[in-house]
C-alpha positions as CSV (number, residue, x, y, z in Angstrom):
1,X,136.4,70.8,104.5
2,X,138.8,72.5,107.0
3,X,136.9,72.4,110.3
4,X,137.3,76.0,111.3
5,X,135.9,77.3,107.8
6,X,133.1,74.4,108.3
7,X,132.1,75.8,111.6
8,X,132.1,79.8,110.0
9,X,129.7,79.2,106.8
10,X,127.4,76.8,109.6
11,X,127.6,79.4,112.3
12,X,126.3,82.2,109.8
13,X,123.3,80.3,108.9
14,X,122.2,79.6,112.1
15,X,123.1,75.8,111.4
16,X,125.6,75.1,113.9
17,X,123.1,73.3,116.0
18,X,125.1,70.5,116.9
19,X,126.0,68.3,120.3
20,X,129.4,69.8,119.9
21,X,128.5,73.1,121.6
22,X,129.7,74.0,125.2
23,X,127.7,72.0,127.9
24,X,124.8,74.8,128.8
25,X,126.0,75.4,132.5
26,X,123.4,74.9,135.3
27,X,122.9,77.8,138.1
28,X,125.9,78.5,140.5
29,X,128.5,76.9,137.8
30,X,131.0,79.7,137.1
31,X,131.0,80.2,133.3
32,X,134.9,80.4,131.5
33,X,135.8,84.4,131.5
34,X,134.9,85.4,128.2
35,X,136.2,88.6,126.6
36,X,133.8,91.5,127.2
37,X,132.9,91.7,123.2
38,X,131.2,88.1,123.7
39,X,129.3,88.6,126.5
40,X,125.7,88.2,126.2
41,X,122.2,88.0,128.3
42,X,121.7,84.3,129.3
43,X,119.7,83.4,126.8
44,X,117.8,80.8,129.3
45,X,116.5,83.6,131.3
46,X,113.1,84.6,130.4
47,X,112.5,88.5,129.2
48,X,109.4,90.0,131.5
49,X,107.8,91.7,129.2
50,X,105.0,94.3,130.4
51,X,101.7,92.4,129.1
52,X,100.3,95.7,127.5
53,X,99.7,96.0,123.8
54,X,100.6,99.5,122.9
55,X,100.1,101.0,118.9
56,X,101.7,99.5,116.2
57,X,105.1,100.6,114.6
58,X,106.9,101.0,111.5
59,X,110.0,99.5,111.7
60,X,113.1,101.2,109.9
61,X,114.7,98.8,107.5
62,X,117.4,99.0,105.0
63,X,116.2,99.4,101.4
64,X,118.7,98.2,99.0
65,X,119.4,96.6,95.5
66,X,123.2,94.8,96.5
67,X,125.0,94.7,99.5
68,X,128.6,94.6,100.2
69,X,131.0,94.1,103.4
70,X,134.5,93.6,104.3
71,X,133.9,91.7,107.8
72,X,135.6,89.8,110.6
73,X,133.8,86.7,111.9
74,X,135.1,85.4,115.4
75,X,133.4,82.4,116.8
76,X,133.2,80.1,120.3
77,X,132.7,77.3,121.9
78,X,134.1,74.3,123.8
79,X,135.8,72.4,120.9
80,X,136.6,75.9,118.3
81,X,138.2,79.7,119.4
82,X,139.0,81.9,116.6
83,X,138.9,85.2,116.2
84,X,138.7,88.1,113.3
85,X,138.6,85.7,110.1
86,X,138.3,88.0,107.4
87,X,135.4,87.4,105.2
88,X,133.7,89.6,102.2
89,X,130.0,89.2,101.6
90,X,128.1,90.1,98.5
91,X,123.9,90.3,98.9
92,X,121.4,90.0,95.9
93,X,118.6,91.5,98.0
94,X,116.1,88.2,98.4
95,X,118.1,86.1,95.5
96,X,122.1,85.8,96.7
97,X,124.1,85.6,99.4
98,X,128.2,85.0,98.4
99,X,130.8,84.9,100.6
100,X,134.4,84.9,100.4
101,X,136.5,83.3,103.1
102,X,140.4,84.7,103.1
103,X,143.3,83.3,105.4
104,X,146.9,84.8,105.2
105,X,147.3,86.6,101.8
106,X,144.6,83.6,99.7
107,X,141.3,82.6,99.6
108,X,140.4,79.4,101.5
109,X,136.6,79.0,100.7
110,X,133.8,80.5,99.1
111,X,130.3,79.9,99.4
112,X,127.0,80.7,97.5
113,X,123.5,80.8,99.6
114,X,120.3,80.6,97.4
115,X,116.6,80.7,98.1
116,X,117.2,77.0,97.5
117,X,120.5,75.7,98.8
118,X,124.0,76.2,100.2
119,X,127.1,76.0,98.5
120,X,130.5,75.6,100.0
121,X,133.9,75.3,98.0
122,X,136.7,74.5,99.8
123,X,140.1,75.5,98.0
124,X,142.3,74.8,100.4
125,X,141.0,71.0,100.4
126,X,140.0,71.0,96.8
127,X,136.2,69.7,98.5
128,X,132.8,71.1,98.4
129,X,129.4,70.6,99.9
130,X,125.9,70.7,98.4
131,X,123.5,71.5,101.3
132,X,119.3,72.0,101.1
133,X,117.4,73.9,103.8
134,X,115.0,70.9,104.5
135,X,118.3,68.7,105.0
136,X,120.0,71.1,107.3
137,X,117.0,71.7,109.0
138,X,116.1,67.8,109.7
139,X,119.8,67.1,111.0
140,X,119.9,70.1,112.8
141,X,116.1,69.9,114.4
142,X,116.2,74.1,113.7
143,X,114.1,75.7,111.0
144,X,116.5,77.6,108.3
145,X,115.4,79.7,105.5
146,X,117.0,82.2,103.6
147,X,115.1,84.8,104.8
148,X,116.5,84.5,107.9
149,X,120.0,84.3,107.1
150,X,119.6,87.5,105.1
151,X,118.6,89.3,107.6
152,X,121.1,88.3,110.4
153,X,123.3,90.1,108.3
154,X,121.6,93.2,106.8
155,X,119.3,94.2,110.6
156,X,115.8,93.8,108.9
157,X,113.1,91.8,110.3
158,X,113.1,88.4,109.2
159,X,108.9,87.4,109.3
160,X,106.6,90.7,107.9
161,X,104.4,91.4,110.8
162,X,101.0,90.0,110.0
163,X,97.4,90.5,111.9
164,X,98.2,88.2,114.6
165,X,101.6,89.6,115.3
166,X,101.4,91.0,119.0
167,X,103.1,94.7,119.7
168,X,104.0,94.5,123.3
169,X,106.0,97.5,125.3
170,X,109.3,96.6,127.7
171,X,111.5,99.2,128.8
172,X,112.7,101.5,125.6
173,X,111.2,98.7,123.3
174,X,108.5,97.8,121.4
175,X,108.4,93.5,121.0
176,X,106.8,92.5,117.7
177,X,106.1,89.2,119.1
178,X,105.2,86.1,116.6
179,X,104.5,83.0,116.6
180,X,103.7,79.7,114.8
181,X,103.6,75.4,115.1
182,X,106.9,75.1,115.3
183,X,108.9,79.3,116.6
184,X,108.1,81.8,118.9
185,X,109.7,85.1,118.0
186,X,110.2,88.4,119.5
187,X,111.6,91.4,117.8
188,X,112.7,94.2,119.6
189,X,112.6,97.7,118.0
190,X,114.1,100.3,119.7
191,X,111.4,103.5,120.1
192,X,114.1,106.1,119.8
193,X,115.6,105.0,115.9
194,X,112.9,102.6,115.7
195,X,115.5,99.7,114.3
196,X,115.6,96.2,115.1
197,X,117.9,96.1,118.4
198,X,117.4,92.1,119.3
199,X,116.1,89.1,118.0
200,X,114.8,86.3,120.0
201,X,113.5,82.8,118.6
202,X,112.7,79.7,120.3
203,X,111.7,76.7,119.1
204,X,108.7,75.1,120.4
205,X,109.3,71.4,120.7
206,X,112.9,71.4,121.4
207,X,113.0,75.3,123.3
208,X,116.3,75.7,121.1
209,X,117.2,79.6,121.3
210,X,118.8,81.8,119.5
211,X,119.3,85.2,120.5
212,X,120.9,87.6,118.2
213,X,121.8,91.7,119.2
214,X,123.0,94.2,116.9
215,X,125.2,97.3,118.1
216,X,127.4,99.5,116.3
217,X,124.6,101.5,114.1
218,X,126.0,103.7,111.8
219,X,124.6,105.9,108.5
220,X,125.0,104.3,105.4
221,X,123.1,105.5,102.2
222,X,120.5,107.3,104.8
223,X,119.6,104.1,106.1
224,X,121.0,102.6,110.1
225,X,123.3,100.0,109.7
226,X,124.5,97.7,112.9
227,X,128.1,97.1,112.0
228,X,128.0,94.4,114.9
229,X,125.8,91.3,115.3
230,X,126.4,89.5,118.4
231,X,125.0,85.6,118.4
232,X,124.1,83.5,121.1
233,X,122.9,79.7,120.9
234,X,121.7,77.2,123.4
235,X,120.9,74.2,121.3
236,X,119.4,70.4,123.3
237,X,121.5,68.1,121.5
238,X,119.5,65.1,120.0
239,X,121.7,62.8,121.5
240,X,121.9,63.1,124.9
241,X,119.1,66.1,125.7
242,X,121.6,68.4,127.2
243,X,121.7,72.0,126.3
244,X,125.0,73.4,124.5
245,X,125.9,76.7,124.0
246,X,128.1,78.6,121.1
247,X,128.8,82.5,120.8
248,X,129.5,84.4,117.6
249,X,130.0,87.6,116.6
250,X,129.9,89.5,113.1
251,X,131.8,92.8,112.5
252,X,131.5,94.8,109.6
253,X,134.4,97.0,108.5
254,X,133.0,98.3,105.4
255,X,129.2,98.2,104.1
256,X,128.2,99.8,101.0
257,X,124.6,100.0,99.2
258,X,124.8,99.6,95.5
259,X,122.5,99.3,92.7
260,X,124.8,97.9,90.3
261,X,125.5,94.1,90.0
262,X,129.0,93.9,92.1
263,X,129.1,90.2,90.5
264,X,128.9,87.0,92.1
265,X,131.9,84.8,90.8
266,X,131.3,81.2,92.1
267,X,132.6,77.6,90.1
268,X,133.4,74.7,90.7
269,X,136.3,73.1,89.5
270,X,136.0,69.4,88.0
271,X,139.0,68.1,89.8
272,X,136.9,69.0,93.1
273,X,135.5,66.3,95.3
274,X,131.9,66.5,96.5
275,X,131.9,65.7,100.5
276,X,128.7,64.5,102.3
């Protein structure tokens, strides 16, 4: 597959946990200027957050039966720079994600994300992959579901809160903060629209992060919708231990709510060659 539309379906799903990331800088080295619309918290740094449970909350999330955007994906690190690929993405709430990958004037790639697995066609190449979760998440060392790549996208929380969950107050949020063997999660809501502003998970073993901020909120079908999602990972590589780090950013142009199937065209052409 073309390396640039590799590294966008991978860096959607939260799978581009690789040694090829930018070396994670150590204090006093001067980081590469980055555009303003890709700066992001140092993910490293640890939130202090006020150790006071305060009430419960009811989180604002969008309700809906299908999901469409027209988006722009840009993406960074030390080895790839792109910005403002065009992408469309269709959502069966829970069942489908599709995606559509467009270059000057053609389609170059599509993909189709089940419950169960990951699909990529690439048209240019005349190539596709066949990926499972448990396989991505083994190479990776990063648990993926697609819960969570569902919600990247759509601003709702990815884990139901559940009786151990912890509700913890910092500044203007309230952290829904979870955890398990293997990820320790904190979800920020913000008390004014009472939406999911930031999403922090680390994972235990390895202290992998990935932080992920939405912006842009706007109205759609009643509902707050953040028409950005800014993405920030600092991944150990399983090769040499070192920390790498990779930026991305989502931008919706158009979002619509629909309860009609939009359809979810997706083959695979005989002449195509399955790559490992």
């Amino acid at each position: 597959m073309n390396n640039k539309i590799t590294v966008w379906f991978l860096a959607l799903g939260c799978i581009w946990f690789t040694s090829c990331h930018k070396k994670h800088l150590s204090k006093g080295t001067t980081r590469p200027t980055l555009d303003s619309s890709f700066v992001v918290k140092d993910s490293s740094k640890t939130d202090s957050v006020v150790a006071n449970s305060v009430a419960p909350v009811t989180v604002k999330e969008v309700a809906f039966d299908y999901l469409l955007t027209k988006s722009k994906f840009s993406f960074r690190s030390s080895t790839q720079d792109f910005d403002n690929t065009n992408v469309n993405i269709r959502i069966k709430k829970d069942s489908l994600i599709w995606l559509s990958v467009t270059g000057v004037g053609f389609e170059v790639a599509r993909g189709l994300i089940t419950p169960d697995s990951i699909v990529f066609v690439d048209k240019f190449h005349k190539e596709y992959f066949v990926f499972t979760y448990a396989q991505l998440s083994k190479q990776y060392n990063f648990d993926l579901n697609f819960k969570l790549l569902q919600s990247i996208i759509i601003g709702n929380l990815p884990f139901a809160p559940t009786a151990d969950t912890k509700v913890l107050k910092e500044n203007d949020f309230v952290v829904l903060h979870q955890e398990n063997a293997r990820i320790i999660l904190d979800n920020y809501i913000d008390e004014k629209n009472l939406k999911l502003q930031k999403l922090k998970a680390v994972e235990v073993p390895t202290k992998n992060t990935f932080v992920l901020n939405y912006e842009d909120f706007k109205e759609v079908n009643g509902f707050l919708f953040p028409f950005g999602s800014l993405i920030n990972l600092d991944v150990q590589s399983q090769k040499d231990k070192q920390f790498y780090q990779t930026t991305m950013r989502i931008k919706h142009n158009k979002v619509e709510l629909a309860s009609k199937n939009p359809g979810f065209p997706f083959s695979i052409p005989s002449s195509y060659t399955r790559k490992r």
